[in-house]
Backbone as JSON, one array per atom type, in Angstrom:
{
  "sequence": "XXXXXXXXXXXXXXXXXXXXXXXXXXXXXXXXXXXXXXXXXXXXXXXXXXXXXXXXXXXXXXXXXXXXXXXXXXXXXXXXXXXXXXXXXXXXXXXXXXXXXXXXXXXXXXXXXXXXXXXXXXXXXXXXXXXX",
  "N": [[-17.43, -10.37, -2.92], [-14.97, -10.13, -0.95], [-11.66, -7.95, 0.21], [-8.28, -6.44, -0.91], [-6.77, -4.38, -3.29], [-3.12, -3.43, -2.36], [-1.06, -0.68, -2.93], [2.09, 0.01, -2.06], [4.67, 2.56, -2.09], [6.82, 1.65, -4.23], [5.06, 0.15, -6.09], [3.12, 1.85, -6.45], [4.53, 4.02, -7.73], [5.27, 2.35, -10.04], [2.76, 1.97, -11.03], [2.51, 4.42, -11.96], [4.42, 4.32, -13.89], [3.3, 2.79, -15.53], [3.86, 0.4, -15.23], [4.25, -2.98, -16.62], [3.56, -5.7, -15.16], [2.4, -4.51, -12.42], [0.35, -3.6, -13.79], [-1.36, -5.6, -14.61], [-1.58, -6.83, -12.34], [-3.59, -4.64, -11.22], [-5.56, -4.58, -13.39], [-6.62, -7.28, -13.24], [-7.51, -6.53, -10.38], [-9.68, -5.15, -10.73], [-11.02, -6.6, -12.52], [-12.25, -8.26, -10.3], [-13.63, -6.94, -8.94], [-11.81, -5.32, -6.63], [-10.88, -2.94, -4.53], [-8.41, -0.82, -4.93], [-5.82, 0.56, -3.18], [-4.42, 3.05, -1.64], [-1.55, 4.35, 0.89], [-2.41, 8.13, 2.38], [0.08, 8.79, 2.95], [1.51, 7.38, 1.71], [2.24, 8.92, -0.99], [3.91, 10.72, -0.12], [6.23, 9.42, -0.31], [6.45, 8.81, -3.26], [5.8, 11.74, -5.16], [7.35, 13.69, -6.65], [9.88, 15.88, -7.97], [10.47, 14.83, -10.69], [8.41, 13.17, -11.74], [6.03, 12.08, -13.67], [3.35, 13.71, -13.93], [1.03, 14.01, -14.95], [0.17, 11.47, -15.52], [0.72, 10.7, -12.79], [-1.67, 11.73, -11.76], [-3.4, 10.57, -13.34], [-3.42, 7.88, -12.75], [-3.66, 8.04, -9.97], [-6.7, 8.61, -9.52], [-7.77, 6.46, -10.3], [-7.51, 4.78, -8.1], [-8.5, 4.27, -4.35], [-7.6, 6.68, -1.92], [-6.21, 6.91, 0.98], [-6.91, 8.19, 4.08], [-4.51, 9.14, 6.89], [-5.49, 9.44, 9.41], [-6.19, 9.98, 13.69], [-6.39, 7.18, 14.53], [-5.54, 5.12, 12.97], [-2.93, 6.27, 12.73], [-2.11, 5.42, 15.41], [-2.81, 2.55, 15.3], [-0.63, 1.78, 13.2], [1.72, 2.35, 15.4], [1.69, 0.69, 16.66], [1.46, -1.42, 15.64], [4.25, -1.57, 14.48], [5.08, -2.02, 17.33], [4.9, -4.52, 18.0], [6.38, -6.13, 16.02], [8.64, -5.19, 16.91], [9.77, -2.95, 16.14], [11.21, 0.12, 15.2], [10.75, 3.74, 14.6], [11.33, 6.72, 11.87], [12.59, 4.95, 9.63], [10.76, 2.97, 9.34], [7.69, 4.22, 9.52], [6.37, 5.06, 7.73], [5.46, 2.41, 5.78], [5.03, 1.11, 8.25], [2.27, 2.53, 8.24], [0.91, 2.1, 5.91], [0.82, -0.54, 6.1], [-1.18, -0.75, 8.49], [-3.14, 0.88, 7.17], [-4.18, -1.09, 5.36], [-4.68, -3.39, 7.06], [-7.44, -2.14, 7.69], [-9.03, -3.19, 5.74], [-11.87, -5.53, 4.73], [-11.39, -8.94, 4.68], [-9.3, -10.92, 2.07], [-5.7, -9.5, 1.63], [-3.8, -7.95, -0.47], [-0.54, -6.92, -0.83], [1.3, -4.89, -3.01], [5.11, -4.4, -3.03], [8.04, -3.8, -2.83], [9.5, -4.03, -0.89], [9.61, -6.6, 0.89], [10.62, -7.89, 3.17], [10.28, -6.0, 5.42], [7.64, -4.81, 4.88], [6.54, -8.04, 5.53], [6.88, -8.2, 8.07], [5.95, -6.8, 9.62], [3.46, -7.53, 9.14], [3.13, -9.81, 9.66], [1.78, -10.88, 12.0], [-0.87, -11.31, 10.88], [-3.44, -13.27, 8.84], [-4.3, -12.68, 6.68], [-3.14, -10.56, 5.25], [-0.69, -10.52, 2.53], [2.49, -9.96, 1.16], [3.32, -9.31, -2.26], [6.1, -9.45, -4.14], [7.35, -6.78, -6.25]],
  "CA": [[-16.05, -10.7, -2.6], [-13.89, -8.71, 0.28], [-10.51, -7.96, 0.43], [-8.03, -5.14, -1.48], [-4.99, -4.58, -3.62], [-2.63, -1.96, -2.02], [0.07, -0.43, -3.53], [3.09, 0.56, -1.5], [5.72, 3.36, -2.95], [7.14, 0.94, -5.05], [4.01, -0.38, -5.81], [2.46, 3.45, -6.98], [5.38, 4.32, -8.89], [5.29, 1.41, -10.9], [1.11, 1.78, -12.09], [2.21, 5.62, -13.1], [4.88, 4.3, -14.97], [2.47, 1.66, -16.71], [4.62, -1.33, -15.94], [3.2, -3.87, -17.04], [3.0, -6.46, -14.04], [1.42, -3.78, -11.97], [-1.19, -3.15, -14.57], [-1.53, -6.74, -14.55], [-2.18, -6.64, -10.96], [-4.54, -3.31, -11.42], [-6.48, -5.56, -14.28], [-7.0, -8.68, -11.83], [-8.4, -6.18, -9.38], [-10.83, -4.58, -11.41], [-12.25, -7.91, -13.02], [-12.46, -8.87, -9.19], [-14.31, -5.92, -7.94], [-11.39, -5.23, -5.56], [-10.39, -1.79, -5.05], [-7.13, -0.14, -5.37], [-5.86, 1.51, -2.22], [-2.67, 3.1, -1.18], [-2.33, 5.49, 2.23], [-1.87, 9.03, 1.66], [1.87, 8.48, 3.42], [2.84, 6.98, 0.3], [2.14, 9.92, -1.66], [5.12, 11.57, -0.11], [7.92, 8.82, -1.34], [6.09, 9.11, -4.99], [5.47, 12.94, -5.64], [8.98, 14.51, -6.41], [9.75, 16.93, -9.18], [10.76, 14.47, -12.43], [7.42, 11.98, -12.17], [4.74, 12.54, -14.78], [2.19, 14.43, -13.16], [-0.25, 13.85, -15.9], [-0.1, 9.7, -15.23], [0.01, 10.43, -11.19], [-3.19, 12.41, -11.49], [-4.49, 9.38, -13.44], [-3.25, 6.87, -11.65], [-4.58, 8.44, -8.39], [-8.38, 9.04, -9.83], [-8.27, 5.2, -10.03], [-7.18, 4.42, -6.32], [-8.65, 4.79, -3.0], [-6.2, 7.28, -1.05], [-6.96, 6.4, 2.53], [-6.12, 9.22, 5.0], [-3.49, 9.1, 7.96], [-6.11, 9.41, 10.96], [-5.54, 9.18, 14.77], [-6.86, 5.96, 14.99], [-4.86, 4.88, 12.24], [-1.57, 6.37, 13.29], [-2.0, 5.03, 16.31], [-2.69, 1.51, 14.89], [0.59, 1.9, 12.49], [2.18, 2.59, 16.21], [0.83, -0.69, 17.33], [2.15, -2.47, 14.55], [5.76, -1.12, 14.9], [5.85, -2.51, 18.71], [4.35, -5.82, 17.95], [7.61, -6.21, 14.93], [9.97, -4.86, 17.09], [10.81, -1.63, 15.29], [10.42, 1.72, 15.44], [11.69, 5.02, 13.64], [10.81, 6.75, 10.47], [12.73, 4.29, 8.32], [9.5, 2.42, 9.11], [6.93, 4.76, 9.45], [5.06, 4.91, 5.96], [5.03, 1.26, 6.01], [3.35, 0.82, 8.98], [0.61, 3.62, 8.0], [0.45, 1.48, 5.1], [-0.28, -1.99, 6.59], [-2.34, -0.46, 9.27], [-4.6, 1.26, 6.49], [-4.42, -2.3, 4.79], [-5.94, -3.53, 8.0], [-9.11, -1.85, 8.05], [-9.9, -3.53, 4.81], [-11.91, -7.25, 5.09], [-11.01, -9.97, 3.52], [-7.79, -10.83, 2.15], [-5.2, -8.37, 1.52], [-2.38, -8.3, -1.09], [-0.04, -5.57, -0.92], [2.61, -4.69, -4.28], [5.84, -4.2, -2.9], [9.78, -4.31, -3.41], [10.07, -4.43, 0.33], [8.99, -7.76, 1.41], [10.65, -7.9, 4.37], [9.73, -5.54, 5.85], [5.94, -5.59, 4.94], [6.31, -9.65, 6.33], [7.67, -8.25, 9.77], [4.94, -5.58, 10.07], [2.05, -7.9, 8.78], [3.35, -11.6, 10.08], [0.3, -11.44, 12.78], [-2.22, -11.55, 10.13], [-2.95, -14.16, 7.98], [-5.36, -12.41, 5.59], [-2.5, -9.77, 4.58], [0.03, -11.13, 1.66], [3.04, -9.22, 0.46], [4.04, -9.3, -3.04], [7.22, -8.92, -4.55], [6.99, -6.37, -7.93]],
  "C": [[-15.44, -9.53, -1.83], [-12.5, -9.03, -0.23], [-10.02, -6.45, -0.71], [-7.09, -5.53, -1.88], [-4.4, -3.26, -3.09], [-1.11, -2.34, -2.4], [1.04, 0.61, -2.28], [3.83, 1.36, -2.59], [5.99, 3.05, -3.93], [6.26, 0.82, -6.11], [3.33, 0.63, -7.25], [3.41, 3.84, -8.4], [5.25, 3.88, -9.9], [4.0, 1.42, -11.68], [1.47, 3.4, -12.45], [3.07, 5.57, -13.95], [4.49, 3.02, -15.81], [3.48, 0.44, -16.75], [4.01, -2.31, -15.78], [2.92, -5.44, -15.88], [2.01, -5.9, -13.24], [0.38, -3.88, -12.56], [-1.93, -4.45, -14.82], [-2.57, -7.5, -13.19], [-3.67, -5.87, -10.82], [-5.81, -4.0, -11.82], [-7.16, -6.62, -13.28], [-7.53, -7.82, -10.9], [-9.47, -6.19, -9.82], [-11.71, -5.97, -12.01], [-12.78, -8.54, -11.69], [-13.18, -8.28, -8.43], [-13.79, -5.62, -6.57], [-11.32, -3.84, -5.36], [-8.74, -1.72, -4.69], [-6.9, 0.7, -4.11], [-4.42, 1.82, -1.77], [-3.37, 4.46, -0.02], [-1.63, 7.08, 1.36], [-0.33, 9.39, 1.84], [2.55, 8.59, 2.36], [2.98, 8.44, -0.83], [3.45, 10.73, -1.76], [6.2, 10.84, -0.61], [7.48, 9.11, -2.82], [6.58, 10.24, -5.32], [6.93, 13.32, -5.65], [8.74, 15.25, -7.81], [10.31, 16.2, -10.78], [9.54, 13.27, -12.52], [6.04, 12.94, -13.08], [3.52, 13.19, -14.2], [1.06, 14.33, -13.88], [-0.57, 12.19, -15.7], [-0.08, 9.8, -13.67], [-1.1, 11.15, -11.24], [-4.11, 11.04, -11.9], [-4.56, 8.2, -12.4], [-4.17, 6.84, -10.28], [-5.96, 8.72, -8.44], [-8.6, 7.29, -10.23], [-8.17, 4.7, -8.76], [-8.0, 5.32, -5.09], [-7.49, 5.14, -2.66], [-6.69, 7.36, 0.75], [-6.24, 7.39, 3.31], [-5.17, 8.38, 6.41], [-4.38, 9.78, 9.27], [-4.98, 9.33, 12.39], [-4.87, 7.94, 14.48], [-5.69, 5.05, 14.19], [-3.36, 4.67, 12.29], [-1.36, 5.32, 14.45], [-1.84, 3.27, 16.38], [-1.44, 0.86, 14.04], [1.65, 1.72, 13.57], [2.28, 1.05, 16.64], [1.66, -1.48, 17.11], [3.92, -2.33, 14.35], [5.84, -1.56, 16.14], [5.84, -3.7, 18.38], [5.61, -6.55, 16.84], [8.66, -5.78, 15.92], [10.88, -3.85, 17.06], [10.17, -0.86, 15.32], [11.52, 2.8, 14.42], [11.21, 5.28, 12.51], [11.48, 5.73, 9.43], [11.32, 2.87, 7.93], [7.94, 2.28, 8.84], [5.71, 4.37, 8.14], [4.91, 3.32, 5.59], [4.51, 0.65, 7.07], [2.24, 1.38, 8.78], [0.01, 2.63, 6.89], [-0.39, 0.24, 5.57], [-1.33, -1.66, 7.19], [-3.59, -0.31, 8.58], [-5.22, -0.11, 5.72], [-5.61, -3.4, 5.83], [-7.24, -3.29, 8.21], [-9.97, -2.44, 6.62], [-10.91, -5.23, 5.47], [-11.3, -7.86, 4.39], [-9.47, -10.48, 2.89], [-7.37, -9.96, 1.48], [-3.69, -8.46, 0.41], [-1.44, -6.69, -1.47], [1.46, -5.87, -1.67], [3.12, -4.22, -3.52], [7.47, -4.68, -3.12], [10.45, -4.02, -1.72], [9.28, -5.19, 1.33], [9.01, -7.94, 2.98], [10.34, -7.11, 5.89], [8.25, -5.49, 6.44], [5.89, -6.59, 5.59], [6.36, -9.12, 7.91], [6.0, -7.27, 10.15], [3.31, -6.51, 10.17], [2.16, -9.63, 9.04], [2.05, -11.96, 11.17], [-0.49, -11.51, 12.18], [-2.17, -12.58, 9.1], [-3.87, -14.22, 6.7], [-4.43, -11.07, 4.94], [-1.04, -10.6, 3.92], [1.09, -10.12, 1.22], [3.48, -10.03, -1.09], [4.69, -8.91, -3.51], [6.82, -8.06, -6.11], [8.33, -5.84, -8.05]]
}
């Protein structure tokens, strides 16, 4: 079976604070042999100075952290003309879809910004946002 679950900001936050849809989500990967992937972008809305650092270490030793390449950037770039939009308030969500892109198969990405994600990932029809 192809495809991936990726966790946006939202997404991340939410499996280091064990809420329980996420982990729900997490669970349904793992019995599915999907993996777990967030870009390392997201890292920077997460990491701040009052999150548990002992549950983001775990958290993150279960997830693929997919680097911020050229090729990548450049594909994130792509995906911001093809939507319409540009600027950092979009940035880390295009790095995201983009890295979501290089997976096969279908794609379901946890988030609490749908619309967004939809605008960025409306040309594909193997990437899914969900609301968490």
């Amino acid at each position: 079976m192809s495809g991936a679950l990726v966790l946006d900001s939202e997404g991340l936050a939410k499996a280091v604070q064990r809420d329980r849809e996420v982990q729900e989500w997490l669970a349904a990967a793992l019995r599915s042999d999907l993996p777990v992937i967030t870009s390392a972008a997201v890292l920077v809305e997460v990491i701040h100075p009052r999150i548990n650092r002992a549950a983001l270490k775990w958290t993150l030793s279960r997830l693929r952290i997919e680097p911020v390449t050229r090729v990548l950037a450049e594909a994130a770039a792509d995906l911001l003309q093809r939507a319409g939009l540009h600027g950092h308030k979009y940035a880390i969500d295009a790095m995201l879809c983009a890295t979501a892109a290089q997976y096969p198969g279908d794609i379901t990405i946890l988030t609490s910004d749908i619309e967004d994600i939809g605008m960025l990932t409306a040309e594909s029809s193997r990437i899914v946002a969900e609301k968490i």
